[in-house]
C-alpha positions in Angstrom: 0.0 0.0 0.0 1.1 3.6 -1.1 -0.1 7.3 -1.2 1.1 10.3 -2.7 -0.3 13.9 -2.6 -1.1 15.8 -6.2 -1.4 18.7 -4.2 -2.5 20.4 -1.0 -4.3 23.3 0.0 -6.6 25.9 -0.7 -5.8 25.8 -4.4 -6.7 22.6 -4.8 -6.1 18.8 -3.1 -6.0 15.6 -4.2 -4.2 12.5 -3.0 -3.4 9.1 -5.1 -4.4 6.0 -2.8 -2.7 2.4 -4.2 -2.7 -1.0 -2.7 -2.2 -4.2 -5.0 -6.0 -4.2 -5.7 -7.4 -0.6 -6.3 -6.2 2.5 -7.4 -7.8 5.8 -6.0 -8.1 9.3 -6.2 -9.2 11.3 -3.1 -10.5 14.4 -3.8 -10.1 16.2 -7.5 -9.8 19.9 -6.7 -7.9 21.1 -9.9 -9.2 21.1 -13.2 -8.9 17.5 -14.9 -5.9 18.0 -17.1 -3.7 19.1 -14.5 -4.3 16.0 -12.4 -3.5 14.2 -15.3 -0.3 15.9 -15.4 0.4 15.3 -12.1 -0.4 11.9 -12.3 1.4 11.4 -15.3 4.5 12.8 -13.4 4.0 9.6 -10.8 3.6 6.9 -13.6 -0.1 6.7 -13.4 -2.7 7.2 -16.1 -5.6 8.6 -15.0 -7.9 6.1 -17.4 -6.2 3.7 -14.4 -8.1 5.0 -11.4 -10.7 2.5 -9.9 -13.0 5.2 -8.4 -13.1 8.9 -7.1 -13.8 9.9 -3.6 -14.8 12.9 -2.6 -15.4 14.5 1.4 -17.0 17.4 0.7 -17.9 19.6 -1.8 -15.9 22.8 -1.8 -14.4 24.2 -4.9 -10.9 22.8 -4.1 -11.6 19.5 -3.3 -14.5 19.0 -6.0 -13.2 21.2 -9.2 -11.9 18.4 -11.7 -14.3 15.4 -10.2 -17.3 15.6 -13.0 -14.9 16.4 -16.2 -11.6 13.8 -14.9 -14.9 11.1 -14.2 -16.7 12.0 -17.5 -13.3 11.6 -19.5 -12.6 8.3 -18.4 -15.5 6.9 -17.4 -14.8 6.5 -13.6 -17.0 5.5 -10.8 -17.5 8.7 -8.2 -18.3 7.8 -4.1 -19.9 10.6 -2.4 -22.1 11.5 0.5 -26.3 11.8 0.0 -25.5 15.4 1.1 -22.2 16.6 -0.6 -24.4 14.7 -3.9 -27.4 17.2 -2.5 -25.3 20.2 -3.3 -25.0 19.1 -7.7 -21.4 20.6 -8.2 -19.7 18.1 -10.5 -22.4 17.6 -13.1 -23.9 14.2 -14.7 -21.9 11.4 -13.2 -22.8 8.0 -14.5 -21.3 5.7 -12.3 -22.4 7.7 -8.9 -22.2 5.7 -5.6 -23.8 7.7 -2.6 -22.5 6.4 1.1 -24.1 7.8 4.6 -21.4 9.4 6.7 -22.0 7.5 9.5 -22.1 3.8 7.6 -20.0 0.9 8.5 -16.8 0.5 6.0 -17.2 -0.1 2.0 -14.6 -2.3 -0.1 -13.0 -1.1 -3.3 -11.0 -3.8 -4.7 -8.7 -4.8 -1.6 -9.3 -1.6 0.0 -11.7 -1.8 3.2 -13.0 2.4 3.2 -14.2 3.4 6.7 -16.0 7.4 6.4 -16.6 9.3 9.3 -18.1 12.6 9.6 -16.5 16.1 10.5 -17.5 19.4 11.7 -16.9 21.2 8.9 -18.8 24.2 7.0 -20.3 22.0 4.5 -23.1 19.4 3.6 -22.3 16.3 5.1 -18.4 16.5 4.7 -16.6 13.2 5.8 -12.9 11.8 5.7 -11.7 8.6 5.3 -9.5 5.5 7.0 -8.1 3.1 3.7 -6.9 -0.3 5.2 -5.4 -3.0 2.8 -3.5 -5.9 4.3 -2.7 -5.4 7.9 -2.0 -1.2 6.6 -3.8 1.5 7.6 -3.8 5.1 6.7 -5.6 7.9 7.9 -7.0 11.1 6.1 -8.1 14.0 8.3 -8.0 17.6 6.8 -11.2 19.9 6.6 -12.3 20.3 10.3 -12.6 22.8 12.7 -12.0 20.8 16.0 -11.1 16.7 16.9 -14.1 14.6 18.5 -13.8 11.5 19.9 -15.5 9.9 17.6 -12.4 11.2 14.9 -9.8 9.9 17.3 -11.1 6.5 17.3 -11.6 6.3 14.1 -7.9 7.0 14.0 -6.4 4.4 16.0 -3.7 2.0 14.8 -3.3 4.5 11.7 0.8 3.3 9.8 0.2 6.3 8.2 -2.0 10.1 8.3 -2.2 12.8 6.6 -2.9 15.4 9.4 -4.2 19.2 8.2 -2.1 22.3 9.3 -4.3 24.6 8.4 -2.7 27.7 10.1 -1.1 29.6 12.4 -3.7 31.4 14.6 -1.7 34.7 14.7 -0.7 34.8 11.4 -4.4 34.2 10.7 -5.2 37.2 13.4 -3.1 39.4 11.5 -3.4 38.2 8.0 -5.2 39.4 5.1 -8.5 38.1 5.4 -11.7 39.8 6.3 -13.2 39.4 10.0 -15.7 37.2 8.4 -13.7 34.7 7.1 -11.3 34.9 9.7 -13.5 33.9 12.0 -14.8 31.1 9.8 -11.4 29.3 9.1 -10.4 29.7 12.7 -14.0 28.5 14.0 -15.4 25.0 15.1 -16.4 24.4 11.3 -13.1 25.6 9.5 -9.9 24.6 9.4 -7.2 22.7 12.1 -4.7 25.3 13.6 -0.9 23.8 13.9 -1.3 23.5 17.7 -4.7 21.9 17.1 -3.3 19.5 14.9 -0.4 18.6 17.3 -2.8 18.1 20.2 -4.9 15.4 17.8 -1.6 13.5 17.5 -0.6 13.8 20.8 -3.8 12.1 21.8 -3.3 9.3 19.2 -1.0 6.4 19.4 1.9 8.0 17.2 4.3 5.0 17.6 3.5 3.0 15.1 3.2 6.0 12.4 5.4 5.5 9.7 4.7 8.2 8.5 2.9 12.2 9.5 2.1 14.2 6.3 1.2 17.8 7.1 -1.0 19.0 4.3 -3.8 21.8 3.9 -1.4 24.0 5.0 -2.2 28.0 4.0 -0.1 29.9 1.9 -1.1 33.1 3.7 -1.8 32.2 7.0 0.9 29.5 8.2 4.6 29.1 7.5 6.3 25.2 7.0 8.5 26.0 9.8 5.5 27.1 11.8 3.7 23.8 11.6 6.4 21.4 11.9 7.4 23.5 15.0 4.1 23.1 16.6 3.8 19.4 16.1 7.4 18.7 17.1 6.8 20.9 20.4 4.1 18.1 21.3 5.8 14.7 20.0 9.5 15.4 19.0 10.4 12.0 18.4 8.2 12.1 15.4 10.3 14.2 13.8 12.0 11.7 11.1 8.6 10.5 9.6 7.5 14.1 9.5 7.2 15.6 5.9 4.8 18.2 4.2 2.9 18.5 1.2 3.4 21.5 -1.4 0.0 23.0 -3.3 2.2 23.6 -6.1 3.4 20.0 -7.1 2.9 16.1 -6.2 4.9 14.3 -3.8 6.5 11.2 -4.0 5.4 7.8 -3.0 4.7 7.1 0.9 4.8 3.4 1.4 3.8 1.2 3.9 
């Protein structure tokens, strides 16, 4: 099992998902043919991809799903409500999950959804477990539940949101309005609040922490490996970032 990031942030974000059995795209915020590129520049053809799955339906998660689907004829998973809100167009092959519904199975991939408070219609993220591996999505939330953390137990791998920095948001260049939304209970993880979730989690058996969704304007890289270090320092060698402009490489587990 294997991951890579096409991109992170508020620009756009989607991350490749492969095991022996399935290949999947999580999220399609930019426009198809540049996740094609970006694919292309992993050794992946996008006519590949087993399905699409999407958490929520905000511009940059959701841009490129109904044209990169329509193109190459690919099976889209969504929530009833993120389907509710129409924004990717006629999808053929539509398969509509309840955020709060035991695990579904793509090829060998068992995919356990669970719901988080976010400022959209019935936005979810997603555990991917393929044998005896597990990793662990969770950007697009304003605050950890319990429910979250245990859905994150025994994760080999997460991909953990450092949104931003609260007093570079404070100061920054956004209006009151959304300042307040990005920094509220249905925005975005702060750096410390994204060291606090993997404080609380069992981070011994991560091989690897991927910061992602981090904000151009409001955070710094050296800000948000900074915070989470602070909290669990010994993490520090598995510790890497995503970049909004370009795809990673390969994680594997």
């Amino acid at each position: 099992m294997r991951f890579a990031s096409l991109g992170s942030g508020s620009g756009g974000n989607a991350t490749l998902i492969e095991s022996p059995g399935a290949r999947l795209l999580l999220d399609c915020g930019f426009a198809a043919r540049e996740v094609e590129r970006r694919l292309e520049g992993l050794g992946v053809a996008a006519d590949s991809l087993d399905a699409i799955l999407v958490t929520h339906e905000h511009q940059d998660h959701i841009r490129g799903v109904g044209a990169l689907a329509r193109r190459h004829r690919l099976p889209v998973w969504m929530t009833h409500g993120t389907h509710r809100k129409n924004r990717c167009g006629e999808l053929a092959r539509l398969h509509l999950f309840h955020s709060h519904q035991p695990a579904f199975s793509i090829g060998d991939l068992a995919i356990q959804p669970f719901a988080v408070p976010h400022d959209a219609s019935e936005p979810v993220q997603f555990t991917f477990s393929s044998a005896g591996r597990k990793l662990g999505v969770l950007t697009d939330l304003g605050m950890p539940t319990p429910h979250i953390l245990e859905r994150l137990g025994g994760c080999d791998a997460l991909v953990l949101e450092c949104n931003h920095d609260p007093r570079m948001l404070a100061g920054g260049p956004y209006p009151p309005s959304l300042r307040r939304r990005v920094g509220g209970g249905y925005g975005h993880l702060s750096n410390q609040q994204a060291a606090q979730i993997l404080l609380r989690l069992d981070h011994a058996r991560l091989r690897h922490l991927v910061a992602g969704h981090l904000s151009e304007r409001n955070n710094r890289p050296e800000l948000a490996c900074a915070a989470l270090l602070e909290r669990v320092p010994e993490i520090e060698p598995r510790l890497s970032l995503t970049c909004q402009r370009q795809a990673s490489g390969w994680f594997d587990l």
